[in-house]
Biopython code that builds the backbone (N, CA, C, O; Angstrom):
import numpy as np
from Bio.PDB.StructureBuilder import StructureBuilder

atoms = [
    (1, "UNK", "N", (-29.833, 8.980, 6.516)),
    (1, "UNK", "CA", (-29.347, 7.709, 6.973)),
    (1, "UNK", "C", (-28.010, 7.362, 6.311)),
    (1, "UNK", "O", (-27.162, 6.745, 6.955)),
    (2, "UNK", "N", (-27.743, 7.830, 4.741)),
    (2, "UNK", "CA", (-26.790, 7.534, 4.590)),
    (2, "UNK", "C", (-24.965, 8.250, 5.026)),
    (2, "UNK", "O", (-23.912, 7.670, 5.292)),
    (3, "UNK", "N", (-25.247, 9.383, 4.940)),
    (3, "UNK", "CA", (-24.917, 10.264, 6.132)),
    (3, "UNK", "C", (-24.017, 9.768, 7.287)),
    (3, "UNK", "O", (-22.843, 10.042, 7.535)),
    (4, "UNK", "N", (-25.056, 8.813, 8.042)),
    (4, "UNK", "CA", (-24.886, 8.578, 9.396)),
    (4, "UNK", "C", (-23.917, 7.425, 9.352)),
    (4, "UNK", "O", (-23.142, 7.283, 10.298)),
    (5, "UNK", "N", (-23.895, 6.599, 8.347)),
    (5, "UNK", "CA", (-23.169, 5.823, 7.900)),
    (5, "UNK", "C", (-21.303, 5.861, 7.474)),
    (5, "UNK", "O", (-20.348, 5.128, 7.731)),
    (6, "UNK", "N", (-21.521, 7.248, 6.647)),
    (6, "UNK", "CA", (-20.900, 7.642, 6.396)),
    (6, "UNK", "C", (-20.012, 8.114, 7.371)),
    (6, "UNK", "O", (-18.814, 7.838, 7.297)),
    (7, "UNK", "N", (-20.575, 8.948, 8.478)),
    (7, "UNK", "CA", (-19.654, 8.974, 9.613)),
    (7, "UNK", "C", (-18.822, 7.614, 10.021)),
    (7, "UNK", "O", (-17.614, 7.459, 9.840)),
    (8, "UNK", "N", (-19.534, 6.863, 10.486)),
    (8, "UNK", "CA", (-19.117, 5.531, 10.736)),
    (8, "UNK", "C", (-18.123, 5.215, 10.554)),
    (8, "UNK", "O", (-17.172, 4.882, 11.262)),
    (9, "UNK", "N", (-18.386, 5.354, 9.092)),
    (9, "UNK", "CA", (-16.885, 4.195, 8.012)),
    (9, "UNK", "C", (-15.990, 5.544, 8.277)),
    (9, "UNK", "O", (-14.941, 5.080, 8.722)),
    (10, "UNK", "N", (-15.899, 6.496, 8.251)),
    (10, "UNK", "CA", (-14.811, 7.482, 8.133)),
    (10, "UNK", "C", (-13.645, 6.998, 9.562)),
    (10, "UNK", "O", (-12.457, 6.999, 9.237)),
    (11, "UNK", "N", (-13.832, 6.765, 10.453)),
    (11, "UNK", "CA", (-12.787, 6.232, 11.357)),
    (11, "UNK", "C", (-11.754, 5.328, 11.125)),
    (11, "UNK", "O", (-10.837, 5.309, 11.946)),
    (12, "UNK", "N", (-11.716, 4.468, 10.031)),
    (12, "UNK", "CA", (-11.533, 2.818, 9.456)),
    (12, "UNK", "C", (-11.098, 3.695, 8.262)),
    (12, "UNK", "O", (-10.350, 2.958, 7.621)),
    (13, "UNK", "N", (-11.202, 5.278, 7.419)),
    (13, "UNK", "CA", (-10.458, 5.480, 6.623)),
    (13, "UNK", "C", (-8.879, 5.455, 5.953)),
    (13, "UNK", "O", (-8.415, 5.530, 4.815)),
    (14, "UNK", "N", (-8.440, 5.336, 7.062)),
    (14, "UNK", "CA", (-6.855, 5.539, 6.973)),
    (14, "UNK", "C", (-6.390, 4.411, 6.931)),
    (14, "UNK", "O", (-5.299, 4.143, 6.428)),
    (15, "UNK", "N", (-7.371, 3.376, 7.601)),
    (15, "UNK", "CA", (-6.674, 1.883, 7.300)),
    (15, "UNK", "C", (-6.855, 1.500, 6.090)),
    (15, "UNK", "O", (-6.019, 0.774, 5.553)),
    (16, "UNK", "N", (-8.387, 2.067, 5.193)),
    (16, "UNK", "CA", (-8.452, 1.046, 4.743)),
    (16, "UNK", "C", (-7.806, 2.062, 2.985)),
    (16, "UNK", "O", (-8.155, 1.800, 1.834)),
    (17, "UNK", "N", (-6.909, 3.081, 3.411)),
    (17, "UNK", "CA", (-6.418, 3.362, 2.212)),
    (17, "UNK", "C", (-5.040, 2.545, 2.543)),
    (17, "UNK", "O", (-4.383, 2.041, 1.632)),
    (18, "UNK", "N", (-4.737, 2.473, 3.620)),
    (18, "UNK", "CA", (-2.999, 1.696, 3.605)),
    (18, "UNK", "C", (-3.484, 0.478, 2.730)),
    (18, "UNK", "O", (-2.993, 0.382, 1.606)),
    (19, "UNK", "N", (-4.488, -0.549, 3.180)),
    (19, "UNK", "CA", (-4.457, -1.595, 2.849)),
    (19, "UNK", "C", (-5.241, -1.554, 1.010)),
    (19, "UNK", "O", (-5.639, -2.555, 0.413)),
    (20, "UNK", "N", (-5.265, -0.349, 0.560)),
    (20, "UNK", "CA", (-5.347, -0.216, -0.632)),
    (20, "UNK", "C", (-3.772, -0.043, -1.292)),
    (20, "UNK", "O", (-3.521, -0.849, -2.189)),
    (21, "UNK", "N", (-3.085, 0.574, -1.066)),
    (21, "UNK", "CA", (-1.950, 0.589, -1.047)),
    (21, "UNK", "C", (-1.031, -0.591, -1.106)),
    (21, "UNK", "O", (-0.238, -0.716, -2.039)),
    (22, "UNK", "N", (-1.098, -1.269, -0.346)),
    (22, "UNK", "CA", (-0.344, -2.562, 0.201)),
    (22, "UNK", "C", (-1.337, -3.683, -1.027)),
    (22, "UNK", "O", (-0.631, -4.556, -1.532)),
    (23, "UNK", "N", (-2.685, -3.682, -1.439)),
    (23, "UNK", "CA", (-2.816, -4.358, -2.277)),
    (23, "UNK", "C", (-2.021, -4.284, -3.891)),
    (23, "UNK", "O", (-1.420, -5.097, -4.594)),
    (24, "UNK", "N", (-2.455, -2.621, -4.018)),
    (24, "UNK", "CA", (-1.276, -2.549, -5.135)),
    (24, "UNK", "C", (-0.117, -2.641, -5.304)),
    (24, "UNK", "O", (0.440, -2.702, -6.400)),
    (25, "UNK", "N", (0.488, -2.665, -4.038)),
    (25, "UNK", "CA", (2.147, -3.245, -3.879)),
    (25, "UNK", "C", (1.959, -4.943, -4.065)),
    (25, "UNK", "O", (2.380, -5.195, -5.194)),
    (26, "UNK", "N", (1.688, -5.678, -3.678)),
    (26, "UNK", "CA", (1.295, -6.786, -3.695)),
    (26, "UNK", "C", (1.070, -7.279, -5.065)),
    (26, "UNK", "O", (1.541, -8.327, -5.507)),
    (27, "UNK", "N", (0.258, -6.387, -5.760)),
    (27, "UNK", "CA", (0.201, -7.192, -7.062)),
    (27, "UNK", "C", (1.199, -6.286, -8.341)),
    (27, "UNK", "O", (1.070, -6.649, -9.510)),
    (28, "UNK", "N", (1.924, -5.409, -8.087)),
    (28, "UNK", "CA", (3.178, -5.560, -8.492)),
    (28, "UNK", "C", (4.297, -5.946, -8.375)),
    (28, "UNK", "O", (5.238, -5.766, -9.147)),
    (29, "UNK", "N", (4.260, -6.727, -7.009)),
    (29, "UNK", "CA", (5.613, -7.359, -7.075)),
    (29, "UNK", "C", (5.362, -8.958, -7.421)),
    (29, "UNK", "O", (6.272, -9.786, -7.438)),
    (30, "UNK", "N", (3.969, -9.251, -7.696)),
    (30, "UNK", "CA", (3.555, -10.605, -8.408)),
    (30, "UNK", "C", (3.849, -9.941, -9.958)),
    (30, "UNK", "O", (4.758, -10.610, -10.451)),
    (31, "UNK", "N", (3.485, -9.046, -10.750)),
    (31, "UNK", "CA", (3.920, -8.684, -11.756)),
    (31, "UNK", "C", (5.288, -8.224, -12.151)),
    (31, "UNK", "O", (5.350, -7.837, -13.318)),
    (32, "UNK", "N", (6.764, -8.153, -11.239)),
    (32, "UNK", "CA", (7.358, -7.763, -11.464)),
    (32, "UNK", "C", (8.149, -9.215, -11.571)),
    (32, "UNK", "O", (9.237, -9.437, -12.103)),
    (33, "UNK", "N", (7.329, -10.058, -10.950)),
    (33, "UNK", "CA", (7.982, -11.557, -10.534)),
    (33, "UNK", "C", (8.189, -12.275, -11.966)),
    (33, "UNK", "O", (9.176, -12.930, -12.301)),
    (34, "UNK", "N", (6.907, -11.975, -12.822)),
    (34, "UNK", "CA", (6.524, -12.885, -14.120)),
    (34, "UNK", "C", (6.832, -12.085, -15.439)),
    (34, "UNK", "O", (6.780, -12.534, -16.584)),
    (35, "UNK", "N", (7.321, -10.193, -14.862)),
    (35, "UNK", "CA", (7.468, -9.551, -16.098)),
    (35, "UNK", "C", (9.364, -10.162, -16.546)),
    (35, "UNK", "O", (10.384, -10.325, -15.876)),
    (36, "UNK", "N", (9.016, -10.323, -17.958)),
    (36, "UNK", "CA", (10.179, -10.562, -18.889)),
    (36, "UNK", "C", (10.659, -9.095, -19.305)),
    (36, "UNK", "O", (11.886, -9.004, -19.339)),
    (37, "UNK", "N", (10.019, -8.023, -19.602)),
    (37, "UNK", "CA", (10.563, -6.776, -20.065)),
    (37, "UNK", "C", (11.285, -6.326, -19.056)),
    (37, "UNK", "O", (10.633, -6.110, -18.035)),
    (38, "UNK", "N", (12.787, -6.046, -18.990)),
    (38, "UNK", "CA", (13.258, -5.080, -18.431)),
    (38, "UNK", "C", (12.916, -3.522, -18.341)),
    (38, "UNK", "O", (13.079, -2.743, -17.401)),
    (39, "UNK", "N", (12.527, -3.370, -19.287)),
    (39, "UNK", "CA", (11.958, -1.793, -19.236)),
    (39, "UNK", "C", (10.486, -1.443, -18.467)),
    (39, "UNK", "O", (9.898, -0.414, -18.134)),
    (40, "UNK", "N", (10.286, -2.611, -18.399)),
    (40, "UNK", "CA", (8.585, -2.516, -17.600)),
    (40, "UNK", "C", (8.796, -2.958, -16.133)),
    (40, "UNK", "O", (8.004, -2.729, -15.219)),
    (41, "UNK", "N", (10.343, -3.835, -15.994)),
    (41, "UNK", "CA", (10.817, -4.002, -14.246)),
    (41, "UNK", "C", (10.578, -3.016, -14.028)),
    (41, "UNK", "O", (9.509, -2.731, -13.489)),
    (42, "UNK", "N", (11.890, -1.705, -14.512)),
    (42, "UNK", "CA", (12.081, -0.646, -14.188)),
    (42, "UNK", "C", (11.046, 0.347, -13.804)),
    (42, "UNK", "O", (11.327, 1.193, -12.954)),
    (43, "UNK", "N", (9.757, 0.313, -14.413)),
    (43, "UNK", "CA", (8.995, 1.226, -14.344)),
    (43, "UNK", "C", (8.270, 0.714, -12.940)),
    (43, "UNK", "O", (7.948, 1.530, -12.076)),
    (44, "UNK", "N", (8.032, -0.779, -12.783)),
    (44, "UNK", "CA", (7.558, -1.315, -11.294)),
    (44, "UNK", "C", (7.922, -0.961, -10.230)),
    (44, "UNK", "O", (7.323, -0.741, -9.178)),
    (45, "UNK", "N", (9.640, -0.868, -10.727)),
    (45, "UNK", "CA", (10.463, -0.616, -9.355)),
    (45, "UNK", "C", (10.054, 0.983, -9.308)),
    (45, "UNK", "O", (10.066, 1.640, -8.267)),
    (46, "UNK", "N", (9.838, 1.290, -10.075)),
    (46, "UNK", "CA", (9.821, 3.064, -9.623)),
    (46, "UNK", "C", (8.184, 3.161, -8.699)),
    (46, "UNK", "O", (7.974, 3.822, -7.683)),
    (47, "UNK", "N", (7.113, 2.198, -9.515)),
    (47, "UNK", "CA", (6.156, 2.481, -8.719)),
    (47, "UNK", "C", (6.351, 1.468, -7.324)),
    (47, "UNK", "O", (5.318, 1.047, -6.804)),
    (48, "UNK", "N", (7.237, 1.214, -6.928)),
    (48, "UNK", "CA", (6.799, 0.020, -5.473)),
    (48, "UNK", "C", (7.552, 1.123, -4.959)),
    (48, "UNK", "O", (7.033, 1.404, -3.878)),
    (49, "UNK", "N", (8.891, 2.193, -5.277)),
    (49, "UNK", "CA", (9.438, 2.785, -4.379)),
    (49, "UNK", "C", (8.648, 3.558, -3.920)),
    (49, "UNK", "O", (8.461, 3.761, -2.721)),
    (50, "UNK", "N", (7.943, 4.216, -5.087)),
    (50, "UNK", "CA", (6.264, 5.512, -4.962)),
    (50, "UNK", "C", (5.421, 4.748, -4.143)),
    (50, "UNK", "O", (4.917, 5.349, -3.194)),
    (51, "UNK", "N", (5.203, 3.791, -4.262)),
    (51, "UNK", "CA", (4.079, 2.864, -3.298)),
    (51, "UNK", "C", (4.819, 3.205, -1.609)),
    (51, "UNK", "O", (4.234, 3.835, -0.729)),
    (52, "UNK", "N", (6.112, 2.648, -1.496)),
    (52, "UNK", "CA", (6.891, 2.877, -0.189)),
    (52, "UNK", "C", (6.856, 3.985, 0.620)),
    (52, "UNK", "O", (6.752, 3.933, 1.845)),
    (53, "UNK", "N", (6.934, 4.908, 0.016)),
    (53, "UNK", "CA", (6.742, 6.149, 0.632)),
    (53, "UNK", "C", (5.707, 6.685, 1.014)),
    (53, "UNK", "O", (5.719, 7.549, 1.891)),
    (54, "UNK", "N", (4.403, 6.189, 0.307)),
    (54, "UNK", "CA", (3.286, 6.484, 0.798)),
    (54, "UNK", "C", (2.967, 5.885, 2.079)),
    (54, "UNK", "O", (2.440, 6.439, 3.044)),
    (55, "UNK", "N", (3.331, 4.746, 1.972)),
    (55, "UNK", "CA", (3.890, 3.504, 3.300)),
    (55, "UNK", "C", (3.855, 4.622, 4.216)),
    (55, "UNK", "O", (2.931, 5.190, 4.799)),
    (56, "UNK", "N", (5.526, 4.840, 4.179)),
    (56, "UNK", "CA", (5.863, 5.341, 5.087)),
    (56, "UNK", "C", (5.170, 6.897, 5.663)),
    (56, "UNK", "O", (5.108, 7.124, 6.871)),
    (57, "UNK", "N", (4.785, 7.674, 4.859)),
    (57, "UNK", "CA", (4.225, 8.709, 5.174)),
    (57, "UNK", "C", (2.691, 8.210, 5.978)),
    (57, "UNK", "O", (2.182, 9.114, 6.641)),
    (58, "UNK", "N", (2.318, 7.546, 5.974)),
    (58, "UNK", "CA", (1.068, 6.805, 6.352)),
    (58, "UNK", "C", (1.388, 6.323, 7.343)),
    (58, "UNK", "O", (0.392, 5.708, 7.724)),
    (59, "UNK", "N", (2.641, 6.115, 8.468)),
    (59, "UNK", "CA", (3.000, 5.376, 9.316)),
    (59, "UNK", "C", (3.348, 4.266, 9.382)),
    (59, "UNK", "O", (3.892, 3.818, 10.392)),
    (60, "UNK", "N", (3.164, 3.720, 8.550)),
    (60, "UNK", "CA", (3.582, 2.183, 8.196)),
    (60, "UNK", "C", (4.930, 2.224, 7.814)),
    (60, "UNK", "O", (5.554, 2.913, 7.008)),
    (61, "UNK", "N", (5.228, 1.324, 8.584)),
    (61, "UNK", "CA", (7.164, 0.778, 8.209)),
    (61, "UNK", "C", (7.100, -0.854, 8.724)),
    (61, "UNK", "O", (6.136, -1.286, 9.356)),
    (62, "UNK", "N", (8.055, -1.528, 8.424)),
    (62, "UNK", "CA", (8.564, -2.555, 8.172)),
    (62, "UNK", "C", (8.796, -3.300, 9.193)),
    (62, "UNK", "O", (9.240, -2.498, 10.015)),
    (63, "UNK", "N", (8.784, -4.311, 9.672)),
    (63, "UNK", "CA", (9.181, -5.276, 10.986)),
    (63, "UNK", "C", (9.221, -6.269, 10.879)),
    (63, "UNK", "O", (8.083, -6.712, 11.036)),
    (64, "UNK", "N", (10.270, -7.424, 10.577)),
    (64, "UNK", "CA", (10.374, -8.453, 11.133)),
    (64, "UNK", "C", (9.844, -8.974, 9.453)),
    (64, "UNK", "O", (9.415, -10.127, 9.398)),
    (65, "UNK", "N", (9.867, -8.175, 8.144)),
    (65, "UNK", "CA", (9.197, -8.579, 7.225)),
    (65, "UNK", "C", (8.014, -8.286, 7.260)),
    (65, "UNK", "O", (7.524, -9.035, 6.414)),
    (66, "UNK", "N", (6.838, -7.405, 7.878)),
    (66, "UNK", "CA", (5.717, -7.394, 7.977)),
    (66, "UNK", "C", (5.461, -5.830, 8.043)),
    (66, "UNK", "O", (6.181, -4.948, 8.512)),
    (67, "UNK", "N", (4.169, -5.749, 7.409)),
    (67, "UNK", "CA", (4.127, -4.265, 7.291)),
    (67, "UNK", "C", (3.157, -4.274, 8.797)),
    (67, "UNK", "O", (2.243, -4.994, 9.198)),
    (68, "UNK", "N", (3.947, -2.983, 9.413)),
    (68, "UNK", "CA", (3.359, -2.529, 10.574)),
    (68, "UNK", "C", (2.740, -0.799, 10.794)),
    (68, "UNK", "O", (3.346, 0.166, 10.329)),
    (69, "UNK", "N", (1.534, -0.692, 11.530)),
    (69, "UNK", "CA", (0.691, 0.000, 11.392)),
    (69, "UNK", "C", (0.379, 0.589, 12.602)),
    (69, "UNK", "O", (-0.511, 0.139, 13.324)),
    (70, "UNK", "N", (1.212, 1.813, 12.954)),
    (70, "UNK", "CA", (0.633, 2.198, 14.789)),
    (70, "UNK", "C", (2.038, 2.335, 15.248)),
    (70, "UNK", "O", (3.075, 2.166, 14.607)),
    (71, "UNK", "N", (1.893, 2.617, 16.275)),
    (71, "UNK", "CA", (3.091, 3.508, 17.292)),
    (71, "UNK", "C", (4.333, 1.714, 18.187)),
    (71, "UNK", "O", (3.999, 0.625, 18.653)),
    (72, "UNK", "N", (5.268, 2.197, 18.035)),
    (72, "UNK", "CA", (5.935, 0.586, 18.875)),
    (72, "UNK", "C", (5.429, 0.335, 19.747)),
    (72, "UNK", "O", (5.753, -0.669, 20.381)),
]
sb = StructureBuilder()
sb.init_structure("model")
sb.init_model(0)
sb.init_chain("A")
sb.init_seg("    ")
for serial, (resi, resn, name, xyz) in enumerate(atoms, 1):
    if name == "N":
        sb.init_residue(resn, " ", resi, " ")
    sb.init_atom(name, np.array(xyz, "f"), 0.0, 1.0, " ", f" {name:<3s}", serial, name[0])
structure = sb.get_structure()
């Protein structure tokens, strides 16, 4: 039974790693908002660009300000 389940959720996989993704972007750019260390910006900005690309390799790109997911 659990199995069968498992099939299930596997369809909804790919979304629901973007929107794992997009959470950790999200709460580094709330941490990059309140960090005082410059040396710890820097290291944010390196992970939101690493975050971006996964973005993008995942299909997701940008519109209108909004992350978009799927074909135009």
């Amino acid at each position: 039974m659990n199995e069968d389940r498992q099939e299930e959720d596997e369809p909804y996989e790919p979304e629901f790693e973007i929107l794992k993704v997009l959470e950790k972007k999200k709460d580094l750019e709330e941490t990059m908002r309140i960090e005082e260390n410059n040396e710890r910006k820097l290291e944010i900005e390196k992970e939101l660009e690493e975050l971006d690309l996964q973005l993008l390799e995942k299909g997701v790109r940008m519109e209108q300000g909004r992350h978009v997911f799927g074909s135009v």
